[in-house]
C-alpha positions as CSV (number, residue, x, y, z in Angstrom):
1,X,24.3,-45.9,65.3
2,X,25.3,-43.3,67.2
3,X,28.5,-41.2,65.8
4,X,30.8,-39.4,68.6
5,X,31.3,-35.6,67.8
6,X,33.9,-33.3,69.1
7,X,33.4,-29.9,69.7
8,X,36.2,-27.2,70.3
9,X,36.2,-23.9,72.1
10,X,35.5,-21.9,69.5
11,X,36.9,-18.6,68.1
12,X,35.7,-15.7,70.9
13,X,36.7,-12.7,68.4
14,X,38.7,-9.8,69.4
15,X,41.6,-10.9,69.6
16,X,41.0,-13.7,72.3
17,X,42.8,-17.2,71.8
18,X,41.9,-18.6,75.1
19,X,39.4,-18.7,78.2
20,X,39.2,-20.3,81.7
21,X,36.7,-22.8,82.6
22,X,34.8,-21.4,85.1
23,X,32.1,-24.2,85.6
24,X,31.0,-27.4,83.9
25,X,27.3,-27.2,83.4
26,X,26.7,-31.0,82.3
27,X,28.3,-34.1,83.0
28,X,29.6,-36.8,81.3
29,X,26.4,-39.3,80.4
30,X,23.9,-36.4,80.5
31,X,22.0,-36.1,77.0
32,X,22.4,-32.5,75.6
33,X,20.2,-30.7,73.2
34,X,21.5,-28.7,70.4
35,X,22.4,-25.0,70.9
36,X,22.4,-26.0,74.9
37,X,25.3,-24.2,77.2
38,X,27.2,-26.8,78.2
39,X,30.5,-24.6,79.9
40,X,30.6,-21.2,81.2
41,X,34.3,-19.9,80.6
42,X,35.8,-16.4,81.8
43,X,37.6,-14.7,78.6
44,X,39.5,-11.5,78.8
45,X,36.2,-9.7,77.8
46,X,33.4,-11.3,80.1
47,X,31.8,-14.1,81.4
48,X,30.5,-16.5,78.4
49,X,28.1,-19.4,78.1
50,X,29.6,-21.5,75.6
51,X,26.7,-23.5,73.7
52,X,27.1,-26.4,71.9
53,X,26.0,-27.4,68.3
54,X,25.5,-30.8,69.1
55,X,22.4,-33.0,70.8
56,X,23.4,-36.3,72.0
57,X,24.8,-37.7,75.0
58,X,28.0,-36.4,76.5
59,X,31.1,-39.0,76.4
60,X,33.4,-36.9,77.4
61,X,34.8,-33.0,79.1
62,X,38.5,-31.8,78.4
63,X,39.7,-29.3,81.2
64,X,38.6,-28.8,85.2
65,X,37.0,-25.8,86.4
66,X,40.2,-23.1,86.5
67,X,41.7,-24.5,83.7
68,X,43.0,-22.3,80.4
69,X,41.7,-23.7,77.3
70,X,43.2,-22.2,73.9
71,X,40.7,-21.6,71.0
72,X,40.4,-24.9,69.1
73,X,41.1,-27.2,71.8
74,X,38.7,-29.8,72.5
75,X,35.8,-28.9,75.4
76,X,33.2,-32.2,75.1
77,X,32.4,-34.8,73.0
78,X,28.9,-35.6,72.1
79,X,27.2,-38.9,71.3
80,X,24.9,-38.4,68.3
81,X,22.3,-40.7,66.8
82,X,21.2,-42.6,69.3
83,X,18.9,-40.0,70.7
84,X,15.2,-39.4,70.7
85,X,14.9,-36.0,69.0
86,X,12.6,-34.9,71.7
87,X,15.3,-35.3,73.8
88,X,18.5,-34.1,71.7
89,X,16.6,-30.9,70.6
90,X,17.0,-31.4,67.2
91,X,14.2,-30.5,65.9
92,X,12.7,-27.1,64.3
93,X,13.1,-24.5,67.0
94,X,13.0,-20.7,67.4
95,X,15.9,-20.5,64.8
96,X,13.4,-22.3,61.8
97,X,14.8,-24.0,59.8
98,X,15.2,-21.2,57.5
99,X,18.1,-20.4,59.2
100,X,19.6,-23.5,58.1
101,X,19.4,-25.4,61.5
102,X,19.4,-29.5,61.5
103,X,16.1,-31.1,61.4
104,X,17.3,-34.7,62.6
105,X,19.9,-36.3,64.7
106,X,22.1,-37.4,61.8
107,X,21.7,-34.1,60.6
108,X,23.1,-32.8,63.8
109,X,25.7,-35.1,63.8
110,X,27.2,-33.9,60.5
111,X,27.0,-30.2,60.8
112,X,25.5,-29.6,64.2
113,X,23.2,-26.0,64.7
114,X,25.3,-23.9,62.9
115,X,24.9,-21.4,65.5
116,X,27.8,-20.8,67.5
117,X,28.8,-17.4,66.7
118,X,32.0,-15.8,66.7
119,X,32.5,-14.6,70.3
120,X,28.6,-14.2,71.0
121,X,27.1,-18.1,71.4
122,X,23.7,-18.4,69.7
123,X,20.6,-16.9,69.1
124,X,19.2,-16.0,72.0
125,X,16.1,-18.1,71.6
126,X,17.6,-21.4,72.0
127,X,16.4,-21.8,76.2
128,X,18.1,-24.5,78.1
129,X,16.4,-27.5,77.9
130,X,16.2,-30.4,80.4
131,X,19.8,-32.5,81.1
132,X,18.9,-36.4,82.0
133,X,21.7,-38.5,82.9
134,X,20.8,-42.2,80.8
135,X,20.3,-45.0,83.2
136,X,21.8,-43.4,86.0
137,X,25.0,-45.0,85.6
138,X,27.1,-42.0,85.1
139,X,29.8,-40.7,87.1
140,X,29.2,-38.5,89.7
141,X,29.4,-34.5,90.2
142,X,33.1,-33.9,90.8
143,X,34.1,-37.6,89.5
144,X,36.5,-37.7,86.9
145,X,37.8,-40.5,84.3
146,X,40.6,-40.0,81.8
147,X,39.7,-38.3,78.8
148,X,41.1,-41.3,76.8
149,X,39.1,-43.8,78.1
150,X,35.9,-41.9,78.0
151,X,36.1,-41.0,74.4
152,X,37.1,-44.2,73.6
153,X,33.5,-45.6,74.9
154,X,35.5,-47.5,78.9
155,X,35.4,-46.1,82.1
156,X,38.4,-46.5,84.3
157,X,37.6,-50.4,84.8
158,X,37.1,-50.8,81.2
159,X,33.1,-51.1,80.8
160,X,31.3,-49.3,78.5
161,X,30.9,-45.6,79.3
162,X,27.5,-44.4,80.2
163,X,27.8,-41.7,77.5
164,X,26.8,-43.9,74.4
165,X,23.5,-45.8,75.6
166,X,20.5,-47.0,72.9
167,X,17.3,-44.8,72.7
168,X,15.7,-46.8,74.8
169,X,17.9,-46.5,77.5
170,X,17.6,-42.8,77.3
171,X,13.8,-42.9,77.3
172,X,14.1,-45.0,80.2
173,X,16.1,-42.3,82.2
174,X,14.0,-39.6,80.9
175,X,11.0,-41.3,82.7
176,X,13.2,-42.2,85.9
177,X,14.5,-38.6,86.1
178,X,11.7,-36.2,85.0
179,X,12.9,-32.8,84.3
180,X,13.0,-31.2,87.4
181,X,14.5,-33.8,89.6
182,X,17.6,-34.5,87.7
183,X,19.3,-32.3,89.7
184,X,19.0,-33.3,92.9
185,X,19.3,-36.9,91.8
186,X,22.5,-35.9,90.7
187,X,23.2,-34.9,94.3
188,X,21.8,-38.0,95.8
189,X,24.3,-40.2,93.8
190,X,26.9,-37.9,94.5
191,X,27.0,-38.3,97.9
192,X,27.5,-35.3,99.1
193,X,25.3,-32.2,100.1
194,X,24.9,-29.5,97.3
195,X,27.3,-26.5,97.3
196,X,24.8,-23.2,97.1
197,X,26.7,-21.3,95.2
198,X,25.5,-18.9,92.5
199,X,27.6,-16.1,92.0
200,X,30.8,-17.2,89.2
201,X,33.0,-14.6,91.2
202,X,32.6,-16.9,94.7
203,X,33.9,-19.6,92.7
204,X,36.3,-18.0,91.0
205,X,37.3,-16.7,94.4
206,X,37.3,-20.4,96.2
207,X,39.5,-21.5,93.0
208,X,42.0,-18.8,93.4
209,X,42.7,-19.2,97.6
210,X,42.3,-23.1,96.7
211,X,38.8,-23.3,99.3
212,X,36.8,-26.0,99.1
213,X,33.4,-24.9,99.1
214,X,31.9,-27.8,100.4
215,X,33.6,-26.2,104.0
216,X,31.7,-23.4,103.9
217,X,28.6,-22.3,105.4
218,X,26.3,-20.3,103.4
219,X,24.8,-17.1,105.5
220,X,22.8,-16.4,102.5
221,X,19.1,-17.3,101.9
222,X,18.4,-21.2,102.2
223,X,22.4,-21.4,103.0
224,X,23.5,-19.8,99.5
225,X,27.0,-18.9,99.6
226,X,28.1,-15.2,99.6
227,X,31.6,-13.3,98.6
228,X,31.7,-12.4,102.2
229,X,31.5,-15.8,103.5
230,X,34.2,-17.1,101.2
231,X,36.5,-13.1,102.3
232,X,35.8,-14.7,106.3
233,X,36.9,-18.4,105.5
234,X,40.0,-17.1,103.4
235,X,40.8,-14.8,106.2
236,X,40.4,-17.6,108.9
237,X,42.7,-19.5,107.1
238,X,45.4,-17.1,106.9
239,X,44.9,-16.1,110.4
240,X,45.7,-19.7,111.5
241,X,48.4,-19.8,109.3
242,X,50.3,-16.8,110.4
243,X,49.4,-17.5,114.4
244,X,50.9,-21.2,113.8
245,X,54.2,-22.3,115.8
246,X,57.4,-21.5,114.1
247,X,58.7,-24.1,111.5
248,X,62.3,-25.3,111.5
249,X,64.5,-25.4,109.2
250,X,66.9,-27.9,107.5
251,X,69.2,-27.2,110.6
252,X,67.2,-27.2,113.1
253,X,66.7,-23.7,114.0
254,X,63.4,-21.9,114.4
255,X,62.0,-19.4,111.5
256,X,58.8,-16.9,111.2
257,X,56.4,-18.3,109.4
258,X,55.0,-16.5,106.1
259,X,53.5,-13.5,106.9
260,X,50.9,-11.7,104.5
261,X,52.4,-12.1,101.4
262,X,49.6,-12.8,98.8
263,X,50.1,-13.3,94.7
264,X,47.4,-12.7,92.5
265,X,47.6,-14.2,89.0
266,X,46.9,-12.2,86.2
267,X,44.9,-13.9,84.6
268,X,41.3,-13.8,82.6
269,X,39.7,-10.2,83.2
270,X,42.2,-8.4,85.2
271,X,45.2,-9.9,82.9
272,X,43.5,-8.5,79.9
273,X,42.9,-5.3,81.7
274,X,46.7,-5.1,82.8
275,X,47.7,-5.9,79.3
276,X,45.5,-3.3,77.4
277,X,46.5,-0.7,80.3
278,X,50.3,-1.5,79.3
279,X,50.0,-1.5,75.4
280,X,48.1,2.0,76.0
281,X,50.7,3.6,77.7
282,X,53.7,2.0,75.1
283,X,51.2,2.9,72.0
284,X,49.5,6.2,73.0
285,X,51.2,9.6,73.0
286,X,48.9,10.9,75.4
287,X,48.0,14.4,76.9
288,X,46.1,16.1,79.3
289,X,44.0,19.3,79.6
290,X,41.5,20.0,82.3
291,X,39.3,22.7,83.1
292,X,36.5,23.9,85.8
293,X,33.2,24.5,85.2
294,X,30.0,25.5,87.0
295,X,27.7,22.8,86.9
296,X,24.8,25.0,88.5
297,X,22.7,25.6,85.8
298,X,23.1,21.8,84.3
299,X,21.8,20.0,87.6
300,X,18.9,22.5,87.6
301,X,17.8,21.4,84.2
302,X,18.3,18.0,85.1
303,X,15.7,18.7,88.0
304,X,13.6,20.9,85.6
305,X,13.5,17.4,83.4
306,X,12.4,14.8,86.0
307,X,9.3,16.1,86.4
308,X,6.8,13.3,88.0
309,X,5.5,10.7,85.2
310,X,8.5,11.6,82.9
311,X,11.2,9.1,82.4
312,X,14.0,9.9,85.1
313,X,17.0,11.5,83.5
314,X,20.1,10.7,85.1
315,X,23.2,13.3,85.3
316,X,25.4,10.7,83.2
317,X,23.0,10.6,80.0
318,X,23.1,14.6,79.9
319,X,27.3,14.6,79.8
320,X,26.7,11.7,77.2
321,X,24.7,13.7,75.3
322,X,26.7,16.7,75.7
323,X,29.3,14.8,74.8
324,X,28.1,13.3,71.7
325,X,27.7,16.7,70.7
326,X,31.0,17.8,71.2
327,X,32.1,14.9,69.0
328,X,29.7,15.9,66.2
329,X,32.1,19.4,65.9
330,X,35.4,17.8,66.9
331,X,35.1,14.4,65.1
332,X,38.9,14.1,65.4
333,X,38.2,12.6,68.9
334,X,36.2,9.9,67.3
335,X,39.1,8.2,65.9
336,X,41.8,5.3,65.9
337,X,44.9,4.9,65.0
338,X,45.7,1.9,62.2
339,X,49.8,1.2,62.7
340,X,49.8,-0.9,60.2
341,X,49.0,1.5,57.2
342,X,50.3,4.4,59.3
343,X,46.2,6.3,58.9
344,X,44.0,7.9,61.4
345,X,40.6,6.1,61.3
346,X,37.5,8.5,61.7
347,X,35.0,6.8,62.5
348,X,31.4,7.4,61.5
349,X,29.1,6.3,64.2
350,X,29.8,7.3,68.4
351,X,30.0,3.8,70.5
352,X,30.3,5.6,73.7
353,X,31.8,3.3,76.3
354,X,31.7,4.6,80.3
355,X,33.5,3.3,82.9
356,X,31.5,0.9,85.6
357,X,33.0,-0.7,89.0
358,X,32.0,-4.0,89.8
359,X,32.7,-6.9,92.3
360,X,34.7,-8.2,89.5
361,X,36.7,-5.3,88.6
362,X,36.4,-2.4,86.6
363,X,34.6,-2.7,82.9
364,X,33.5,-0.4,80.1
365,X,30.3,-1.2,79.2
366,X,29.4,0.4,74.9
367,X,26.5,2.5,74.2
368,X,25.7,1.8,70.5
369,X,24.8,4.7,68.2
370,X,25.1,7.1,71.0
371,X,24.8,10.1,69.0
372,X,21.2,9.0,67.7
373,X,19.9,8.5,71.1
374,X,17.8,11.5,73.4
375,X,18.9,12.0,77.0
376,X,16.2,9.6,78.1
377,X,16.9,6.9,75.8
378,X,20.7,7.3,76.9
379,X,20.0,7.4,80.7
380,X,17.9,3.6,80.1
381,X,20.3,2.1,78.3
382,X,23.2,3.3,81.1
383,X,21.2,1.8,84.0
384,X,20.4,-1.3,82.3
385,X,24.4,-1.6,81.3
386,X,25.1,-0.8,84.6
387,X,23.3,-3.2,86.4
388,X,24.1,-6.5,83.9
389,X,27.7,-5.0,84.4
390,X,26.8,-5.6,88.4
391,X,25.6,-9.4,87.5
392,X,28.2,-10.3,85.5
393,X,26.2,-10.8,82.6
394,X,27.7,-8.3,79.7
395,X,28.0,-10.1,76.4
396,X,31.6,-9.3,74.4
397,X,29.0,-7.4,72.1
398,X,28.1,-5.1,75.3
399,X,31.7,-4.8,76.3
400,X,33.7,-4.3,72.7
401,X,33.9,-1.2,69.6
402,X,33.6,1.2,71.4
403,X,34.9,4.6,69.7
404,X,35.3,6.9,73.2
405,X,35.0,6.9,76.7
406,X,33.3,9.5,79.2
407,X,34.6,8.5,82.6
408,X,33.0,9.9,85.7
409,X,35.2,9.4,87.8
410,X,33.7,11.8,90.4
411,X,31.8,9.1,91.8
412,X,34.8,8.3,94.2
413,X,35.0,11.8,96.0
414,X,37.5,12.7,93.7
415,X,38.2,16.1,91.7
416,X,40.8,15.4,88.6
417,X,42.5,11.7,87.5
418,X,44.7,11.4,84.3
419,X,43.2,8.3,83.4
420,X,44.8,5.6,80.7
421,X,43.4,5.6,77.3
422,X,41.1,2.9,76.7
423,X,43.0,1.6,73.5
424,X,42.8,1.5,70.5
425,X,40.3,4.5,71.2
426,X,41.8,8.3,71.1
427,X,40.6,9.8,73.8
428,X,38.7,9.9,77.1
429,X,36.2,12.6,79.1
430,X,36.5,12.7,82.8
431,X,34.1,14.2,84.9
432,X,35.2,14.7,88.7
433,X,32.8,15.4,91.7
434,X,30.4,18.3,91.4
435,X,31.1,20.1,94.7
436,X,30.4,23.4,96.5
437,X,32.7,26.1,96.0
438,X,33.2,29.5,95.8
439,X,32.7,30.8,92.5
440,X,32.4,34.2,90.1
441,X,28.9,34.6,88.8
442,X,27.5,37.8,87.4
443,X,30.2,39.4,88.7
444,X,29.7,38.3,92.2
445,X,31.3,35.9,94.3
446,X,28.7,33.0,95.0
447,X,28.6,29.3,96.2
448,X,28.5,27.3,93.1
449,X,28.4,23.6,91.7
450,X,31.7,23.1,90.4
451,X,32.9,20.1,88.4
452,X,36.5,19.9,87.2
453,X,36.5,18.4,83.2
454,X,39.5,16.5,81.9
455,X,40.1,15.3,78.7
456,X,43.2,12.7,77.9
457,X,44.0,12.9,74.3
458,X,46.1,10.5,71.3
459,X,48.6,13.4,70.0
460,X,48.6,11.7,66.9
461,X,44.7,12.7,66.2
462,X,44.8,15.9,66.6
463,X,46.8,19.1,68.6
464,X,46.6,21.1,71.5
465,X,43.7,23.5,69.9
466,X,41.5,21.1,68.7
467,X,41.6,19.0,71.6
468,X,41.0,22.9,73.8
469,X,38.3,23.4,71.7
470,X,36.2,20.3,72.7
471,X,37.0,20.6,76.1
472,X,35.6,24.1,75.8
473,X,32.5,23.6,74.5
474,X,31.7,20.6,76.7
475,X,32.4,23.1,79.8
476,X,30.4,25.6,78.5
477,X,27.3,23.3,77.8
478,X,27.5,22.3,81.1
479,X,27.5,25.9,82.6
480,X,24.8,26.6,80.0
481,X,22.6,23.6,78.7
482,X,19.6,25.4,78.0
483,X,19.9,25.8,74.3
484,X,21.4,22.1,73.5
485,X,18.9,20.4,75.7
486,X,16.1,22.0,73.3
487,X,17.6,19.7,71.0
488,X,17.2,16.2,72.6
């Protein structure tokens, strides 16, 4: 007998008590395994595939795509028991059953995988395994039925929903379906022609300027819909808008229509980014010192080190390792601040976070146990970050504990920035564009590499001198890196 489970949005960590829905990866009457991502949401942190813990058949989704959700609200309720365990996943997998994991559907059904992590999902092993919609008779992509009614086993005209079938019903569909056509059967029953859309941000995009995709032509590959498609219908739409006849008013008289004015809501990543940005600037005395350097010398090792057949060494891993340096005589920097006891919190290990732009705003991506790492090891793990950060893929483990920030800001033609302190860090390294100028060397006047250093400081960790001193010896590494770079 199959027994209907519930399962809530659970607890993200850090802080975070709720997340939009970006998109709905099953629908109602689709058999789920265990562990299998059933939502992607959007928290403050990043984008999240929310698995759930339960195999069975779906009855039932709470919330449409752009919807807030608070932690502990319900997101799907599962069907389990009346499911072939070859199709409801339940069985051993990569997570053994060491681990604790269910070995049966009613097992599943009374505590579920047991892997649903705090903010993270689960183990990484459990691979999405094949969706089937039983019997075909569930409601269609985009079709909705009350919540009420679902979980309570009726559709809208009061028959019995299509998300608690027997097992042979589901073997049935299994056979109809196969696992790679469920998809476009989907479509077929649907009605309607498949929306090529792959990138969360188009979506998210479409949602926000309330587009409907289906509108839109795709000048991607095989008609996949790109950000710049979505930008040229948006910007169609406004044009006709604003070039529209006058409207009148309750009198009669002719009035301008709209012009321009666009709100943005602040909302998932850029409200958390607003938010943090604020409680920095109300919680953080902060302070700023700055200083040029001549960056000759440090770009020719850099050359000096990518040598052909070496790993390549980029200019960001040697101010990290510089940096961690720095830290290792000033470990001040590498601090917090606990208001609650009142206590400055040095912290042992360097999580070196760096600022990244991407289509979907700026994150920090975290280099863990950055002071451990050699220049090369650093300079991977900074181009891997860097492109996940591009996909949208960063986990809240990639993006989170961080203990200090080197910014380089000099990537936008810029010299100096007072930037914000990524709280509850204490303080933040920015590096502004290495440039030709006229510089003092050996007495001489030359045409150097020059790079202007900032560091932004919490007052609270430490005073002027300490924070002149790190500043100081980062500069004059970077004039003269021979002797640390023996060291990496």
């Amino acid at each position: 007998m199959a027994v209907v489970r519930e399962f809530t949005l659970p607890d993200l960590g850090e802080g975070l008590t709720e997340a939009t829905i970006v998109q709905w990866m099953v629908e109602v009457g689709e058999v789920v395994a265990v562990d299998q991502p059933v939502v992607e949401v959007e928290t403050a942190k990043a984008m999240v595939e929310v698995p759930c813990p339960y195999g069975g058949v779906v009855t039932a989704r709470f919330g449409a795509e752009g919807a807030e959700v608070p932690v502990g609200a319900p997101l799907v309720t599962v069907a389990v028991g009346a499911v072939p365990d070859d199709l409801a996943g339940t069985g051993p997998s990569a997570h053994g059953s060491e681990a604790g994991a269910p070995t049966g559907p009613a097992d599943a059904a009374e505590a579920g995988s047991g892997n649903v992590l705090v903010g993270y999902g689960t183990s990484a092993a459990a691979a999405r395994r094949r969706r089937i919609r039983p019997g075909g008779t569930g409601p269609a992509p985009g079709a909705s039925r009350p919540a009420e009614q679902v979980a309570a086993g009726q559709d809208s005209s009061g028959a019995e929903a299509a998300g608690v079938p027997g097992a042979g019903a589901v073997a049935a569909a299994g056979a109809r379906t196969g696992a790679n056509g469920s998809a476009a059967a989907r479509a077929a029953d649907a009605g309607s022609r498949t929306v090529a859309v792959i990138s969360p941000l188009v979506r998210r995009m479409a949602r926000e300027h309330d587009l409907d995709l289906r509108e839109v032509t795709g000048s991607g590959r095989d008609g996949l819909i790109l950000r710049t498609d979505v930008e040229c219908a948006i910007r169609t739409r406004q044009e006709h808008a604003t070039a529209g006849a006058g409207v009148t008013d309750a009198v009669g008289a002719a009035v301008a229509a709209p012009t321009g004015e666009e709100r943005i809501p602040l909302r998932g990543m850029l409200g958390a980014a607003a938010e943090k940005f604020s409680r920095s600037r109300r919680e953080i005395p902060e302070a700023t010192c700055w200083v040029d350097a001549d960056a000759t010398e440090l770009l020719a090792a850099r050359r000096a080190m990518n040598v052909p057949g070496a790993p390549k060494v980029s200019l960001l891993a040697l101010l990290a390792r510089i940096t961690t340096a720095a830290l290792a005589r000033f470990p001040q920097l590498n601090s917090t601040v606990d208001t609650k006891t009142q206590e400055i919190v040095r912290l042992p290990a360097v999580h070196l976070g760096f600022a990244a732009q991407t289509d979907r705003g700026l994150v920090v991506p975290v280099v863990r146990d950055a002071h451990a790492r050699t220049v090369e090891d650093l300079s991977a793990e900074f181009a891997r970050l860097t492109e996940t950060a591009r996909e949208g893929g960063l986990s809240l483990a990639e993006l989170t504990h961080g203990t200090f920030t080197l910014n380089n800001y000099g990537v936008f033609g810029v010299d100096g920035s007072t930037p914000i302190i990524n709280h509850p860090e204490a303080a933040m390294l920015g590096v502004g564009r290495i440039a030709a100028k006229p510089w003092v060397h050996d007495g001489e006047l030359a045409v150097r590499q020059v790079v202007q250093l900032s560091l932004t400081f919490d007052h609270r960790v430490c005073d002027g001198g300490t924070a002149g001193g790190f500043l100081r010896f980062v500069a004059d590494c970077v004039e003269q890196p021979a002797l640390l770079l023996r060291g990496m």
